[in-house]
NUBA-364207 format. One record per residue: chain; x negated, y negated, z of N, C-alpha, C, O in turn; residue in three letters. Coordinates in nm, 4 decimals, always signed. Layout:
+------+----------+----------+----------+----------+----------+----------+----------+----------+----------+----------+----------+----------+------+
| unit |      n_x |      n_y |      n_z |     ca_x |     ca_y |     ca_z |      c_x |      c_y |      c_z |      o_x |      o_y |      o_z | code |
+------+----------+----------+----------+----------+----------+----------+----------+----------+----------+----------+----------+----------+------+
|    A |        X |        Y |        Z |        X |        Y |        Z |        X |        Y |        Z |        X |        Y |        Z |  ALA |
...
+------+----------+----------+----------+----------+----------+----------+----------+----------+----------+----------+----------+----------+------+
//
This chain:
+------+----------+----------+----------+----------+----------+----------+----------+----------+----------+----------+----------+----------+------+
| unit |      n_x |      n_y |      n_z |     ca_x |     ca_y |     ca_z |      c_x |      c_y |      c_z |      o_x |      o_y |      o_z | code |
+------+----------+----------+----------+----------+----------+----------+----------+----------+----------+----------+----------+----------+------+
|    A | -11.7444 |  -9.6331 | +13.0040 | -11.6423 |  -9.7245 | +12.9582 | -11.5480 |  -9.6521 | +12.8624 | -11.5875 |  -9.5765 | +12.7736 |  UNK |
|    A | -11.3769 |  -9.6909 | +12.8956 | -11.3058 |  -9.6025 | +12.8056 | -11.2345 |  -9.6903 | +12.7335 | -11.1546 |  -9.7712 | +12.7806 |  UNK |
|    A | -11.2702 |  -9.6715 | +12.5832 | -11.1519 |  -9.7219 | +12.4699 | -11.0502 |  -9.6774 | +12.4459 | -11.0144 |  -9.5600 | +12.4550 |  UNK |
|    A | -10.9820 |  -9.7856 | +12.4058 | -10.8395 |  -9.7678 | +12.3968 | -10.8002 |  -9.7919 | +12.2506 | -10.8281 |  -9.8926 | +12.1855 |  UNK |
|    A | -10.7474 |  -9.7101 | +12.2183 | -10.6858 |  -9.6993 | +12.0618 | -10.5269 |  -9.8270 | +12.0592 | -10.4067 |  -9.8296 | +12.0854 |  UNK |
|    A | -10.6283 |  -9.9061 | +12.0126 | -10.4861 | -10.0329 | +11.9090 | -10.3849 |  -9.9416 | +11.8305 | -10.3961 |  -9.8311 | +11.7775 |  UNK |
|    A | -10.3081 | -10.0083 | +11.8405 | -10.1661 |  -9.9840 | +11.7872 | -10.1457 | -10.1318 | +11.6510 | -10.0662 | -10.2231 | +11.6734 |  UNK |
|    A | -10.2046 | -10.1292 | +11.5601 | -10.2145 | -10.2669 | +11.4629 | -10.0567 | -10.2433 | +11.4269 |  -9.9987 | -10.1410 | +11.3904 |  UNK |
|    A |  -9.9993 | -10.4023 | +11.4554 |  -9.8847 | -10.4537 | +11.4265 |  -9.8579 | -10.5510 | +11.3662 |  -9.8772 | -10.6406 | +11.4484 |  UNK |
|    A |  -9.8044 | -10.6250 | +11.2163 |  -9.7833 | -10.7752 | +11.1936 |  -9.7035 | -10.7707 | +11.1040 |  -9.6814 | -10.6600 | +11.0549 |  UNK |
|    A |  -9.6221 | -10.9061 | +11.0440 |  -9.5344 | -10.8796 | +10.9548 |  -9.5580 | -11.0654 | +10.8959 |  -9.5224 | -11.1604 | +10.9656 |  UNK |
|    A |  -9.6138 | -11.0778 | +10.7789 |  -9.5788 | -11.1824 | +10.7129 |  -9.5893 | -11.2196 | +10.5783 |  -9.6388 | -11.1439 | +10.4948 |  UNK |
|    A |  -9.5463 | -11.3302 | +10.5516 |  -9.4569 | -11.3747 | +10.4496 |  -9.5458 | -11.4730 | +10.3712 |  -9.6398 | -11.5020 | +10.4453 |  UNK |
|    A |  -9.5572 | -11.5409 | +10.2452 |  -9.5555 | -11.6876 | +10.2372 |  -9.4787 | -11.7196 | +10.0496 |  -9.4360 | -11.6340 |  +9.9721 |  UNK |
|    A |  -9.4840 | -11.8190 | +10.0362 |  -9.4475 | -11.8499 |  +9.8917 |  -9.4587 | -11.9635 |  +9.8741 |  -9.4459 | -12.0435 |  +9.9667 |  UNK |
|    A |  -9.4960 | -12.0139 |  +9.7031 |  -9.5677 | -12.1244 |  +9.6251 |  -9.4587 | -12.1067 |  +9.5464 |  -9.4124 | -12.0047 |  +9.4955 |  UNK |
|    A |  -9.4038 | -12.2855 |  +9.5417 |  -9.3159 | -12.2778 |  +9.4120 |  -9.3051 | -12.4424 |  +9.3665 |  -9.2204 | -12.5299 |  +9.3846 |  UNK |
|    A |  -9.4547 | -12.4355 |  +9.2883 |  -9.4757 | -12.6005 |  +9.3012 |  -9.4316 | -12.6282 |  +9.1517 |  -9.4722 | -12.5414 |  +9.0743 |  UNK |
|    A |  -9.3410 | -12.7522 |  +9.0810 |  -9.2917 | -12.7583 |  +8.9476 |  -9.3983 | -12.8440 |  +8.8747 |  -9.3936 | -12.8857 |  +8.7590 |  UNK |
|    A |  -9.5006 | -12.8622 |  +8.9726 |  -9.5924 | -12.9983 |  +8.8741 |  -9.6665 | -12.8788 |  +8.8236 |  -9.7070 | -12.8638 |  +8.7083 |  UNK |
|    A |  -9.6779 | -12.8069 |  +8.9098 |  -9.8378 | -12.6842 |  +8.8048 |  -9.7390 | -12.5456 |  +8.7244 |  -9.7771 | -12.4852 |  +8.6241 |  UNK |
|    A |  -9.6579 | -12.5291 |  +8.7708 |  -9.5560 | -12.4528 |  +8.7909 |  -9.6436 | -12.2764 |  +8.7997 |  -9.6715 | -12.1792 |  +8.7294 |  UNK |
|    A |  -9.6545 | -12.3246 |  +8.9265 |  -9.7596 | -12.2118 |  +9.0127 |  -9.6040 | -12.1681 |  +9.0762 |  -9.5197 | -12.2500 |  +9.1128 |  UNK |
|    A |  -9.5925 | -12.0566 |  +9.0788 |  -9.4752 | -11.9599 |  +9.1289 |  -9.5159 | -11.8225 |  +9.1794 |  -9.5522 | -11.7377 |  +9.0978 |  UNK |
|    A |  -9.5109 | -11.7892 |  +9.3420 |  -9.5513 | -11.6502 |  +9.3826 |  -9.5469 | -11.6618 |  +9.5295 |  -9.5640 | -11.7635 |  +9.5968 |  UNK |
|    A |  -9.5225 | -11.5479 |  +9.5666 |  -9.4616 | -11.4890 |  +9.6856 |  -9.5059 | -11.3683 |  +9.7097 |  -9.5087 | -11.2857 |  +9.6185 |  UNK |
|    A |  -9.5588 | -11.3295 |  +9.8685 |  -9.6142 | -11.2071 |  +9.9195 |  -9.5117 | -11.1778 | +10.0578 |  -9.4996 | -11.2591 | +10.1494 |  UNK |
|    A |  -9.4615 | -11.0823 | +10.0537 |  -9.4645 | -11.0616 | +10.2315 |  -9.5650 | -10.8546 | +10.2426 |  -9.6012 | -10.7675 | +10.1635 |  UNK |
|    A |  -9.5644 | -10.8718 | +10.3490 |  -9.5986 | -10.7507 | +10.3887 |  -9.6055 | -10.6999 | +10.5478 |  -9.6149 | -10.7835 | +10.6377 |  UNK |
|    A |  -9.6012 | -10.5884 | +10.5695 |  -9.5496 | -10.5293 | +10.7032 |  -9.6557 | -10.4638 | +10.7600 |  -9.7337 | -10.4449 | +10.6668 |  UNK |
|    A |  -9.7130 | -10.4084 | +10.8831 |  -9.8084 | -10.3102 | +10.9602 |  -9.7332 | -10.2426 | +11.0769 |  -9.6887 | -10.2988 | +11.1770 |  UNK |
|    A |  -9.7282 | -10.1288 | +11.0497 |  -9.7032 | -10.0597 | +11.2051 |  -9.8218 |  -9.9291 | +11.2164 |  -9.8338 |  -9.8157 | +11.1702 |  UNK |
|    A |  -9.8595 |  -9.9738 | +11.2608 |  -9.9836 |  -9.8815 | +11.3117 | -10.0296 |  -9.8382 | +11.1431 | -10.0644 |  -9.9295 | +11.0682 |  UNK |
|    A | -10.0265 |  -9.7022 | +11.0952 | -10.1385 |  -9.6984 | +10.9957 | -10.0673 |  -9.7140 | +10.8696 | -10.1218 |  -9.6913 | +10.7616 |  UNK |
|    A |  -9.9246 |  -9.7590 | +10.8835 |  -9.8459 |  -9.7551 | +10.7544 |  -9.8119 |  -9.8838 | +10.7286 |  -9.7525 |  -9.9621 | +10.8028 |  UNK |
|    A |  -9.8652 |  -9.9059 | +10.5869 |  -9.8554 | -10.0937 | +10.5602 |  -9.7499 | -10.0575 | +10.4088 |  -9.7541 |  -9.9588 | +10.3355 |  UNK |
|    A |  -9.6499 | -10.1943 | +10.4008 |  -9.6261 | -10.1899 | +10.3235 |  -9.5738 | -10.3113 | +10.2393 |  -9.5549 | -10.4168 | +10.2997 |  UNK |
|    A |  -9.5540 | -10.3064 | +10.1323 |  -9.4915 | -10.4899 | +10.1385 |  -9.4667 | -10.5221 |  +9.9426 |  -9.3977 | -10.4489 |  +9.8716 |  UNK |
|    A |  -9.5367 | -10.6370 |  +9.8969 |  -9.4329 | -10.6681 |  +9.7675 |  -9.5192 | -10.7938 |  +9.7436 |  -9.5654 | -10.8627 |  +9.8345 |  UNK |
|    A |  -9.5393 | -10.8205 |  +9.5858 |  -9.5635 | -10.9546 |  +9.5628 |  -9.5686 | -10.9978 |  +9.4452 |  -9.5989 | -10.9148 |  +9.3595 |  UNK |
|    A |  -9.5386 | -11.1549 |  +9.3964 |  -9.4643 | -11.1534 |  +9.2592 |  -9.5131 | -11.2681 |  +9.2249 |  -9.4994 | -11.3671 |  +9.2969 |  UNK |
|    A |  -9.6029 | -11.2713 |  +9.0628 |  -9.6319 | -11.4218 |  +9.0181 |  -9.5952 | -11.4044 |  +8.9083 |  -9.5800 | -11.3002 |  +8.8445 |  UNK |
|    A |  -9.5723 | -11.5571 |  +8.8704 |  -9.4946 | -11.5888 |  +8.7386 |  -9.6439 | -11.5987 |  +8.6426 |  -9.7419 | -11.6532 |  +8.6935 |  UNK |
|    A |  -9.6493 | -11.5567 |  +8.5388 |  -9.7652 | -11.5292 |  +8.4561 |  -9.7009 | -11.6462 |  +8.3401 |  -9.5907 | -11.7010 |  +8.3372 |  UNK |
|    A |  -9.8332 | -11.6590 |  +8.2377 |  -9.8779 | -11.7229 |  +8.1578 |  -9.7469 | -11.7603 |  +8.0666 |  -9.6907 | -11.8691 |  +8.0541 |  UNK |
|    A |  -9.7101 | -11.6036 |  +7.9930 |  -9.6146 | -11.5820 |  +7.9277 |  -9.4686 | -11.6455 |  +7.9944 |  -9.3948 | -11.6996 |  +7.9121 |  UNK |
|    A |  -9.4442 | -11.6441 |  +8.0695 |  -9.3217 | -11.6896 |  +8.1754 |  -9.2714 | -11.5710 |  +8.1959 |  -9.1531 | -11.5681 |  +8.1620 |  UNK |
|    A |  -9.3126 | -11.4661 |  +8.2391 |  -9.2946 | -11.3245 |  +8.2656 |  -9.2923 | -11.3110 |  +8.4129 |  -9.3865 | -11.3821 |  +8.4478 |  UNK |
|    A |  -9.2488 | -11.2699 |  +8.4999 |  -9.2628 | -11.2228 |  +8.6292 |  -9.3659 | -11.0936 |  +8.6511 |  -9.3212 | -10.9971 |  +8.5893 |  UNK |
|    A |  -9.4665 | -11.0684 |  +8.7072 |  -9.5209 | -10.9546 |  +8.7503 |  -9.4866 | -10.8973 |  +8.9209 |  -9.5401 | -10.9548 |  +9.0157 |  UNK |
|    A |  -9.4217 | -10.8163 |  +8.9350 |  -9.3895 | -10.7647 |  +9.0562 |  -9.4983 | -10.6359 |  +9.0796 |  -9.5407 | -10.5590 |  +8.9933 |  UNK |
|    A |  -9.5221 | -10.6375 |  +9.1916 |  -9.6417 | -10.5077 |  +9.2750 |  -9.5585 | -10.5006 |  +9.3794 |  -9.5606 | -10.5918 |  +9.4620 |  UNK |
|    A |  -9.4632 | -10.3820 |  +9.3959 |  -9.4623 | -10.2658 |  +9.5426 |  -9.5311 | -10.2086 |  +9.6003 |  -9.5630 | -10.1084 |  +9.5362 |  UNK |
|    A |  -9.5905 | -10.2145 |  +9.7184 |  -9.6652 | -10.1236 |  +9.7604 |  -9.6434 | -10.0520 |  +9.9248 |  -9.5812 | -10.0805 | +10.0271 |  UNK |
|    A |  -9.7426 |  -9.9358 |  +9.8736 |  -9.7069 |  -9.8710 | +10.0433 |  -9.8627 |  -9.7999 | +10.0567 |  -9.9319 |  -9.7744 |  +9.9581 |  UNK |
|    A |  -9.9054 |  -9.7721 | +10.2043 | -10.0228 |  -9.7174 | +10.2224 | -10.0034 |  -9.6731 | +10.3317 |  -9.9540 |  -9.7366 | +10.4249 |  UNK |
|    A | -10.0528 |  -9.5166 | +10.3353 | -10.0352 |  -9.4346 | +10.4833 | -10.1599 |  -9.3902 | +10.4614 | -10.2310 |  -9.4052 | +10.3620 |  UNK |
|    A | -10.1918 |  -9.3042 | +10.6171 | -10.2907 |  -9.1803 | +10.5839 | -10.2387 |  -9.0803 | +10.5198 | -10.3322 |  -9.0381 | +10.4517 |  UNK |
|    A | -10.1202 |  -8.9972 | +10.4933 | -10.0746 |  -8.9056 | +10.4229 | -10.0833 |  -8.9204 | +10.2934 | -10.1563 |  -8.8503 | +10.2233 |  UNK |
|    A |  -9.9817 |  -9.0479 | +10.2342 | -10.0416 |  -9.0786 | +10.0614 | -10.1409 |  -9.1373 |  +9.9900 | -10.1712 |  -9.1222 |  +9.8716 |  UNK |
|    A | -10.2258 |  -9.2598 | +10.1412 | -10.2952 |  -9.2789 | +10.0307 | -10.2721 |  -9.4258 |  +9.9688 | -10.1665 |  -9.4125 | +10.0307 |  UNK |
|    A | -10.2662 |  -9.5487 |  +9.9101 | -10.2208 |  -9.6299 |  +9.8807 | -10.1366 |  -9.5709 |  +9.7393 | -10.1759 |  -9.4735 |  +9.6751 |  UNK |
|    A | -10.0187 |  -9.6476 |  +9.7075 |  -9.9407 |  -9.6444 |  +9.6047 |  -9.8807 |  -9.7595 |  +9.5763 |  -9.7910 |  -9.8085 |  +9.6448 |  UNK |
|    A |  -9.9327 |  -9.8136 |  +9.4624 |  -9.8520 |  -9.9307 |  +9.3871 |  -9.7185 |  -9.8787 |  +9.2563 |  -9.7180 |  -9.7780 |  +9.1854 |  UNK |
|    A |  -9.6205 |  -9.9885 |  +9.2638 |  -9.5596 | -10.0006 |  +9.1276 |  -9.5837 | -10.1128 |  +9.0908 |  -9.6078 | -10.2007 |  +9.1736 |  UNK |
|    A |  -9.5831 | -10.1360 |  +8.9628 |  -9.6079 | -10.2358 |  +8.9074 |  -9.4837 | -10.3097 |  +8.7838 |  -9.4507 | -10.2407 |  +8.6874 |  UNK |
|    A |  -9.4423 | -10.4105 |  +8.7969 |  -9.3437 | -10.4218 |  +8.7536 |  -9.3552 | -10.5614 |  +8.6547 |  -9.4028 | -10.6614 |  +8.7084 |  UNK |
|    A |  -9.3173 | -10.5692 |  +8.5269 |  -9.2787 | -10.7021 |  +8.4773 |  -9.1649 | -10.7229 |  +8.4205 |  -9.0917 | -10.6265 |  +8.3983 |  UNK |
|    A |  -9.1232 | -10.8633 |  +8.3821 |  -8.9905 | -10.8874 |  +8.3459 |  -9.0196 | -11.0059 |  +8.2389 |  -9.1201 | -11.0741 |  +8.2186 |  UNK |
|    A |  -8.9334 | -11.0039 |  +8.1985 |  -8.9595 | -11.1482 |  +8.1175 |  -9.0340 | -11.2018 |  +8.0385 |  -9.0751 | -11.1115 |  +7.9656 |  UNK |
|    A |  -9.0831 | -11.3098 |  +8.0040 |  -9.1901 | -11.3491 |  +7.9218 |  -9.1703 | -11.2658 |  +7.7561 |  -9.0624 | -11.2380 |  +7.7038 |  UNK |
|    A |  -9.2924 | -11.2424 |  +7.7058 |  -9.2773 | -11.2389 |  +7.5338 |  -9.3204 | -11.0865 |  +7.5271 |  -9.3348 | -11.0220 |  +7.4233 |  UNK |
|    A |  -9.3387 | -11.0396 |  +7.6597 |  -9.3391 | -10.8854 |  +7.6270 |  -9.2769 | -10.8294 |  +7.6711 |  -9.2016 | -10.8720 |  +7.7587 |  UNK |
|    A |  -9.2803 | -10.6491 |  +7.6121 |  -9.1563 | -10.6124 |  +7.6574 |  -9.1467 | -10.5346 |  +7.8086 |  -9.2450 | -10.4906 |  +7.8682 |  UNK |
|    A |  -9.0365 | -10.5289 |  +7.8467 |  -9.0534 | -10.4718 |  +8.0246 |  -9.1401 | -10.3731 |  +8.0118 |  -9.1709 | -10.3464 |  +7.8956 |  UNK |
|    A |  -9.2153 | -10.2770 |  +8.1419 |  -9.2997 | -10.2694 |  +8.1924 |  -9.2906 | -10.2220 |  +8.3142 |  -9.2809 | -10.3033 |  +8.4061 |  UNK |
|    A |  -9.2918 | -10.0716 |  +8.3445 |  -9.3749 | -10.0428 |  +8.4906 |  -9.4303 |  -9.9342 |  +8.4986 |  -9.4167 |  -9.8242 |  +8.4451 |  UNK |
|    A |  -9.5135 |  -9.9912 |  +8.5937 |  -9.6683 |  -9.8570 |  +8.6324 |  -9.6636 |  -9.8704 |  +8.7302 |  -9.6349 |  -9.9565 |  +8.8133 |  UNK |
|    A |  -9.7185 |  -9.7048 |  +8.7168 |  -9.6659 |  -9.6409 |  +8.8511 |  -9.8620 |  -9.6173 |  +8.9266 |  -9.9363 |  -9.5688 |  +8.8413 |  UNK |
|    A |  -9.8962 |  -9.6319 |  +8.9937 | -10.0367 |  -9.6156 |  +9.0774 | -10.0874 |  -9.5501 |  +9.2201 | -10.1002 |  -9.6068 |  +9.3286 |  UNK |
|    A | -10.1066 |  -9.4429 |  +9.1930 | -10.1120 |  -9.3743 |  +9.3292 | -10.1282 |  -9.2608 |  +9.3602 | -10.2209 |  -9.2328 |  +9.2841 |  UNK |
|    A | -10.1028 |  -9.1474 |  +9.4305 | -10.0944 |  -9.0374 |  +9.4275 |  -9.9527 |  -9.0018 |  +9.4250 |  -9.8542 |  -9.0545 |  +9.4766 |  UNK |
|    A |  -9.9720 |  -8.8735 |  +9.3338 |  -9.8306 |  -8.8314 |  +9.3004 |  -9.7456 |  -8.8315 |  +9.3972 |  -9.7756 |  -8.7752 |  +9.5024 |  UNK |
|    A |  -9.6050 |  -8.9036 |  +9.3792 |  -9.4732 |  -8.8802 |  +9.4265 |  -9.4400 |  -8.7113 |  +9.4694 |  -9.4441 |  -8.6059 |  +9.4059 |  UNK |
|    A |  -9.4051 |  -8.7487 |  +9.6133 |  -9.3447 |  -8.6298 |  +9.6545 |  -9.1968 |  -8.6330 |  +9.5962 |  -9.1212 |  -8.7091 |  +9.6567 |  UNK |
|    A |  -9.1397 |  -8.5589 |  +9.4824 |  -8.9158 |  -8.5626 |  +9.5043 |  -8.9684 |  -8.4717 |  +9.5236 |  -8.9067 |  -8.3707 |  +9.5574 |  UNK |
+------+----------+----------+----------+----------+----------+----------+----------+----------+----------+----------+----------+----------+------+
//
C-alpha cells in the first residue's frame, strides 16, 4: 500500500466583541503546506490591546512578536523566536 503525502491547507478567521462582558479578540491564521502564519489580539484587563504575530516554517522554527498598546502601561514588544535573518 502506497501513501500519499497531504499537502495541509486552511485559512480562518473569528472575532468576539461582546459590550456586556466587554470580552474583545480576534484570531485569523493561514496553512500552506508546512508554513503557518497568522495574528491575534485581546483587549486585557488594563484596557490595553495585546497583539501576537506569528509565523512557523521548518526553516525558522516558530517566531512570535508580541505587541501591546494602550492601557496603564507603557508600549511594549517582544520579539520570540529564532534569530531574524536581515
Amino acid at each position: 500500500m502506497q501513501q500519499t503525502k497531504e499537502h495541509p491547507k486552511y485559512k480562518f478567521e473569528y472575532a468576539v466583541h461582546d459590550p456586556y462582558t466587554g470580552d474583545v479578540k480576534e484570531q485569523w491564521e493561514s496553512r500552506d503546506g508546512d508554513a503557518v502564519k497568522g495574528s491575534y489580539s485581546l483587549k486585557e484587563a488594563d484596557g490595553g490591546t495585546r497583539t501576537v504575530e506569528y509565523h512557523a516554517d521548518k526553516h525558522n522554527g516558530f517566531v512570535a512578536v508580541v505587541k501591546k498598546a494602550g492601557g496603564h502601561s507603557k508600549p511594549e514588544i517582544t520579539y520570540h523566536g529564532a534569530k531574524p535573518h536581515y
